[in-house]
C-alpha positions in Angstrom: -0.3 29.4 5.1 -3.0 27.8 7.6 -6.3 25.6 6.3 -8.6 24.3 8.7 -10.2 21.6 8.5 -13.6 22.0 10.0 -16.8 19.1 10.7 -14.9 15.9 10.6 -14.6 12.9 11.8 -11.1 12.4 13.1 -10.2 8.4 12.4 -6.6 6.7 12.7 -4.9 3.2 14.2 -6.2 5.1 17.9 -8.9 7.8 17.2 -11.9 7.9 16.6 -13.3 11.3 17.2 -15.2 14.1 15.8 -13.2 17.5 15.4 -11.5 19.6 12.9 -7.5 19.6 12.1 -5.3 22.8 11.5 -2.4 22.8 9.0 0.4 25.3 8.7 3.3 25.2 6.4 2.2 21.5 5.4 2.1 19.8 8.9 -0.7 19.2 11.2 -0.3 21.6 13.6 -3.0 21.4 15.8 -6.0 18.6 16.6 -9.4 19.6 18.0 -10.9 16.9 19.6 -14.8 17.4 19.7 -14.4 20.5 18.3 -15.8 20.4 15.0 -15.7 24.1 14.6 -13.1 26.3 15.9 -13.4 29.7 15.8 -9.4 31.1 14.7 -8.9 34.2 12.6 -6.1 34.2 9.6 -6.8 30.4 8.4 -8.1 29.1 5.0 -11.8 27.0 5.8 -11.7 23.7 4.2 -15.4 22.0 5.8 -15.4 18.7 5.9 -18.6 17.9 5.4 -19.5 15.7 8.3 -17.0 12.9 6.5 -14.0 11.2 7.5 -10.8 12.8 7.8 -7.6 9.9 7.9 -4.0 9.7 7.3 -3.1 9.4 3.5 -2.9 5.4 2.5 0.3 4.0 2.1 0.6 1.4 -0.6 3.1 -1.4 0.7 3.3 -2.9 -2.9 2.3 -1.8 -6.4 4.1 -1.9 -10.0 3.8 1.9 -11.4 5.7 0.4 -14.6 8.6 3.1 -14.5 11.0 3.0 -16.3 11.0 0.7 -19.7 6.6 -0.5 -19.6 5.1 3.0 -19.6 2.5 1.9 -22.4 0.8 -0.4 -19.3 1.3 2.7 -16.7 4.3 5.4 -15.8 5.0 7.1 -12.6 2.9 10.2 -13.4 -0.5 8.6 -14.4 0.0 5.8 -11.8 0.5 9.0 -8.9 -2.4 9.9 -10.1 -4.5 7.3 -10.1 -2.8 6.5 -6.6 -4.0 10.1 -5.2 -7.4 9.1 -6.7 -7.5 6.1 -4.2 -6.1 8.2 -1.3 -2.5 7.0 -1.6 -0.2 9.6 -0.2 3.0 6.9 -0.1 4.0 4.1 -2.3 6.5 1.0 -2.7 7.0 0.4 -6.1 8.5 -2.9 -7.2 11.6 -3.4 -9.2 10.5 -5.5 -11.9 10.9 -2.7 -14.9 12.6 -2.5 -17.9 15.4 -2.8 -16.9 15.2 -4.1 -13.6 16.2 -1.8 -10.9 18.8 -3.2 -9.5 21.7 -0.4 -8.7 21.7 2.9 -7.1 21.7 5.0 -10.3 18.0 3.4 -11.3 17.0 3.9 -7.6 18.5 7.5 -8.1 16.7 7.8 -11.1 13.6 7.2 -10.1 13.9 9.0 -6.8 14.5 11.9 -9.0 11.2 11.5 -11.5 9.4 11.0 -8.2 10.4 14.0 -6.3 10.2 16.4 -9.9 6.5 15.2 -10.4 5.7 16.3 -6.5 2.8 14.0 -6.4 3.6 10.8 -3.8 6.0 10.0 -2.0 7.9 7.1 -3.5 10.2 4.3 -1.9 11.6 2.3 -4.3 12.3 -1.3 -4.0 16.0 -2.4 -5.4 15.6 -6.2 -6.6 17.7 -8.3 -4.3 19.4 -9.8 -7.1 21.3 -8.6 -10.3 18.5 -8.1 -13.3 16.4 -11.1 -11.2 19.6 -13.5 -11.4 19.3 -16.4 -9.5 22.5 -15.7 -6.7 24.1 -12.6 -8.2 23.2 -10.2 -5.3 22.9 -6.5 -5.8 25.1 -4.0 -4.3 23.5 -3.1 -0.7 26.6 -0.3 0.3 25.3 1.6 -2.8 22.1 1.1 -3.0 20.8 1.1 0.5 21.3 4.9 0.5 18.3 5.1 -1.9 16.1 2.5 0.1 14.9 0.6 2.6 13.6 -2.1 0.6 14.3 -5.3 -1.2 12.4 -7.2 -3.7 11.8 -9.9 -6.4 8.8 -9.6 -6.6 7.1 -11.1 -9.2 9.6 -14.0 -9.5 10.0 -16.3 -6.8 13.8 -16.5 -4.7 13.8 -20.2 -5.5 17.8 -20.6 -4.4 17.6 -21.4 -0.9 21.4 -20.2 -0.3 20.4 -16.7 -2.3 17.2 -16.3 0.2 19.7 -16.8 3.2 22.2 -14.1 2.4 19.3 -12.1 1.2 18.2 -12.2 5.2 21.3 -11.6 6.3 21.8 -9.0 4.4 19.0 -7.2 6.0 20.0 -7.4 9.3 23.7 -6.0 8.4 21.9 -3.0 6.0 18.9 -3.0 7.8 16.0 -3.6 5.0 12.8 -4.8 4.4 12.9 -8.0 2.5 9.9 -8.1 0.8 8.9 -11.4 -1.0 7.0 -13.4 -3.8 6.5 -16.7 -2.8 5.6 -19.6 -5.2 3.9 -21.7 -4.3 2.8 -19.8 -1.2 2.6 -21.6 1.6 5.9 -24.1 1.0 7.7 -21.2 0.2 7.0 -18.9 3.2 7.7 -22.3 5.4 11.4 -22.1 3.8 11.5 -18.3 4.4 10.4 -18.9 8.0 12.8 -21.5 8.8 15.7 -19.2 7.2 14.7 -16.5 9.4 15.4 -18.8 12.5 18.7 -19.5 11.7 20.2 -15.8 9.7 17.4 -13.3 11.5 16.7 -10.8 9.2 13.7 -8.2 8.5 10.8 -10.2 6.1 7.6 -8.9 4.6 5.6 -11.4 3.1 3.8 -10.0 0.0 0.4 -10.7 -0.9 -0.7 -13.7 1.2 -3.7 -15.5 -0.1 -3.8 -19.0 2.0 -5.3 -19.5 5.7 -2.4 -22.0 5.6 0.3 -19.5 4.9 -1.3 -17.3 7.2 -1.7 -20.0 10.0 2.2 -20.4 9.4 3.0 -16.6 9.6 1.2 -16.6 12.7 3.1 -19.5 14.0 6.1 -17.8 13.6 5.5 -14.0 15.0 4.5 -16.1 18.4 8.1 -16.9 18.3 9.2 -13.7 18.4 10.5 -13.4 14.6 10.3 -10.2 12.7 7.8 -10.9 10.0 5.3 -8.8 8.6 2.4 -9.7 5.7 0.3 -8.0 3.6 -2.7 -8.7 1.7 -4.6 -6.9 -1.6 -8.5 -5.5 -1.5 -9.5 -8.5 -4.3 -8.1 -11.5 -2.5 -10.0 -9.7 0.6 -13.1 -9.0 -1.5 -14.1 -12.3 -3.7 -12.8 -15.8 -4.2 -12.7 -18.5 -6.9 -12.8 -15.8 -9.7 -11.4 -17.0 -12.8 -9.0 -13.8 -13.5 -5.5 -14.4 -13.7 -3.8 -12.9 -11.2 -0.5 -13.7 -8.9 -1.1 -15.2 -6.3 -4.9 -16.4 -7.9 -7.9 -16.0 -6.0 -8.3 -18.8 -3.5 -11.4 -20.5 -1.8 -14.0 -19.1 0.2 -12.4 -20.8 3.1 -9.1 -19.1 2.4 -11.0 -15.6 1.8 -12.6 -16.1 5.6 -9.0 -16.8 7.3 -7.9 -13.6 5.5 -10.6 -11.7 6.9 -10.3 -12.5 10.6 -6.8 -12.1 10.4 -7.6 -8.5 9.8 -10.3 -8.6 12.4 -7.3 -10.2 15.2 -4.9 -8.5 14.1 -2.7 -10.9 13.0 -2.4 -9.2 9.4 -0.2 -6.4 9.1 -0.9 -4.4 5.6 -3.1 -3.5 3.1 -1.0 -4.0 0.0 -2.6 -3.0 -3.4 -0.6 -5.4 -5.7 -1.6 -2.9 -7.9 -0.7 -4.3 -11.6 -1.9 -2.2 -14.1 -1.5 -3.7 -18.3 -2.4 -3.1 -21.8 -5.6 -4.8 -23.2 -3.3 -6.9 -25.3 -1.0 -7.9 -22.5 -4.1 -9.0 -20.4 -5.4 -11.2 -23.2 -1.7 -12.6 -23.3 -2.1 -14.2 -20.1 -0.4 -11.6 -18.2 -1.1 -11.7 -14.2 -2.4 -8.7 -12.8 -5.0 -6.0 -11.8 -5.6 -2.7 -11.6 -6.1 -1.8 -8.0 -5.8 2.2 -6.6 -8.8 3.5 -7.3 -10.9 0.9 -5.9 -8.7 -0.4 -2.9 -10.4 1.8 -0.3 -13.7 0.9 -1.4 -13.1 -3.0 -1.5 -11.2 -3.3 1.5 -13.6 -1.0 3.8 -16.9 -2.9 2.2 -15.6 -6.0 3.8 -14.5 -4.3 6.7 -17.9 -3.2 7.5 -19.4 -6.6 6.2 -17.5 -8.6 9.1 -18.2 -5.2 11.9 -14.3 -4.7 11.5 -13.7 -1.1 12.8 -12.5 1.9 10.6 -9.8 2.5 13.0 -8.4 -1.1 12.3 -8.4 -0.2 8.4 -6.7 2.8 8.8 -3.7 0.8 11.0 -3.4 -1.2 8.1 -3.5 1.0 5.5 -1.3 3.7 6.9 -0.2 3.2 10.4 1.9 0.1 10.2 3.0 0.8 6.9 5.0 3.5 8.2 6.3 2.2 11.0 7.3 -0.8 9.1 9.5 1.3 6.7 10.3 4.0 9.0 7.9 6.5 6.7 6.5 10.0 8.2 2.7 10.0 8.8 0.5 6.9 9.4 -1.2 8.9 12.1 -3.2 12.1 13.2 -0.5 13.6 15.1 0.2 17.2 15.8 3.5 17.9 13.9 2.9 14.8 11.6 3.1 15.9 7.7 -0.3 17.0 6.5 -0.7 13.6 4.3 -4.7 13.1 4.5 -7.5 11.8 3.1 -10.9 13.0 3.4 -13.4 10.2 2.8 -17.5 9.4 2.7 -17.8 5.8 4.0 -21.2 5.3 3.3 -20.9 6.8 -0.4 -21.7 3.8 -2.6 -20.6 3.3 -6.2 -20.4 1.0 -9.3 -16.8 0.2 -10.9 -16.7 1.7 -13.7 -13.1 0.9 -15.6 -13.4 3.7 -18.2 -13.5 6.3 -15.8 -9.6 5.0 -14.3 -7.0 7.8 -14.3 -4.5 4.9 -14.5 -3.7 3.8 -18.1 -4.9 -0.1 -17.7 -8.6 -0.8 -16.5 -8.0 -4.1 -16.0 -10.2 -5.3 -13.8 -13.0 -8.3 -13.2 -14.9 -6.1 -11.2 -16.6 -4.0 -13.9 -20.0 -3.4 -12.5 -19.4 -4.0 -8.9 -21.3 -2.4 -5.9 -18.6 -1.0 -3.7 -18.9 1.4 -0.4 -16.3 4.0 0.4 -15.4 6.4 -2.0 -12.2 9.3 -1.8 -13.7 12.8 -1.7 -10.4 14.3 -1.7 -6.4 13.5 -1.0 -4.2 16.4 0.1 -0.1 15.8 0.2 1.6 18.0 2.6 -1.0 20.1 2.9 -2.1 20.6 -1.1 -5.2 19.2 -2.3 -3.8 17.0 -5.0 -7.0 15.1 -5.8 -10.4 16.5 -5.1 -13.6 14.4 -5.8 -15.6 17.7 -6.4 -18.3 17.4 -3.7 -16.4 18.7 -0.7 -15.0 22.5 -1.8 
């Protein structure tokens, strides 16, 4: 089968273009550069509308709750809700019920994933045993189901556990993905470890020019270290929501910015953490995040006159590379993972109206720009906003 996509605007890490896009048997087979319109015979027409054509999102971090907490969310509604946002690939965490923490849990999931056909999933293994503090997981089994490790949620506080965690991802080669309380001292510990065992680290969820200012520090000499940070602690600061790591000052929100501008951020990572009503008003940390990421993080892209190419680099192109993913860019050949989006379409949050099954959120009545008009996965429509076919 071949769909065109006709009267778009062609964005990724490097383009910026109008044209239209042809797809055949779920790859991009062809890119018209100003051509908004060609004329081909055979093809399915999907017009564009004028809008925004980009690589699906790819979520570097989220909890989709699978398997053992499917009252707060479970892989099916969170794919959903995912697809809603644009999110064609995620990294889950491992912090389920159980934990997963060998390769028949990895398997297992793998398997839900790929039976539900809705995103692609990588699935983080825990670096330790159930969250232990120095029993290490089994990386010759596991590592066939992933290429990534994490905690997260829970602080590595054993220094010697953090050390062989590193190694362990040069010898396996893996993404060491990390929590890190409290931030800043922590990620200067990380850091230093990195000089001495090397090894492949991804700092999750940085909220602290400090952190940043030490992350920075340490890519300048030449260490292979990668950060991400989530559309809220982009988007506001000082809000009194509980949430891991919490807002921080306006200050802090600012440094986070132009390290987007500079580049010196690498990821847009969702931290999205969806619970129950009940769990919330326990004191449980979290928020719920895909449906509203695009919105949040490309209103204070366009507040600070950061370029849409820049978002989509962060939001799909270095994801990939970073964990050796398909897609990230417009490429001819690529897999047909896109998003079609109106980035002047402005909307108010409205929680109730979440295809997640948590709505917890402090932004209830917010103003955001940006909205999904539709998300197609290997060339299937999968989500489809209703104003564009």
């Amino acid at each position: 089968m071949k769909q065109l996509i006709t009267h778009v605007r062609l964005v990724d890490a490097s383009t910026d273009s109008p044209g239209a896009l042809l797809i055949e048997n779920g790859r991009i087979a062809k890119i018209y550069y100003n051509e908004t319109n060609p004329h081909l015979e055979g093809v399915a027409i999907i017009d564009g509308g004028g809008h925004v054509l980009m690589p699906g999102f790819i979520d570097t971090h989220c909890h989709l709750r699978d398997p053992g907490l499917t009252y707060k969310e479970d892989m099916e509604s969170g794919m959903k809700a995912a697809l809603k946002g644009g999110f064609t690939t995620l990294v889950a965490m491992a912090n389920t019920a159980p934990v997963v923490d060998n390769a028949d849990k990895l398997k297992a999931n793998l398997d839900k994933a790929k039976a539900l056909d809705l995103c692609t999933l990588v699935q983080n293994s825990a670096l330790t045993e159930n969250f232990s503090k120095d029993r290490l997981v089994d990386f010759e089994s596991t590592r066939k189901y992933t290429q990534a490790y994490s905690n997260d949620g829970l602080n590595i506080d054993d220094t010697d556990t953090m050390a062989k965690g590193l190694a362990a991802s040069t010898t396996y080669d893996f993404i060491l993905a990390t929590h890190c309380e409290p931030e800043t001292a922590t990620v200067q510990r990380d850091i230093e470890l990195l000089k001495e065992k090397g090894g492949h680290l991804h700092v999750c969820h940085i909220s602290k020019k400090a952190t940043l200012d030490a992350i920075v520090k340490a890519k300048k000499e030449g260490l292979d270290i990668t950060c991400e940070v989530t559309p809220h602690h982009l988007y506001a600061s000082g809000v009194d929501y509980k949430v891991h790591p919490p807002f921080r000052s306006e200050e802090d929100r600012l440094a986070l910015i132009q390290g987007c501008a500079d580049g010196t951020i690498d990821c847009c990572g969702t931290d999205h953490a969806p619970h129950s009503h009940e769990d919330k008003a326990k004191g449980s940390p979290g928020i719920n995040n895909f449906e509203t990421a695009f919105a949040m993080y490309h209103k204070v892209f366009s507040d600070h006159s950061i370029p849409l190419t820049r978002l989509s680099e962060m939001m799909s192109a270095t994801p990939a590379k970073r964990y050796g993913l398909q897609g990230g860019l417009l490429a001819e050949g690529s897999v047909a993972d896109l998003v079609l989006v109106d980035p002047q379409a402005e909307f108010i949050v409205e929680p109730n109206t979440f295809v997640s099954k948590s709505n917890n959120t402090p932004f209830a009545g917010e103003h955001l720009q940006g909205r999904v008009l539709w998300t197609m996965k290997g060339g299937a429509i999968r989500y489809d906003y209703g104003q564009t076919l």
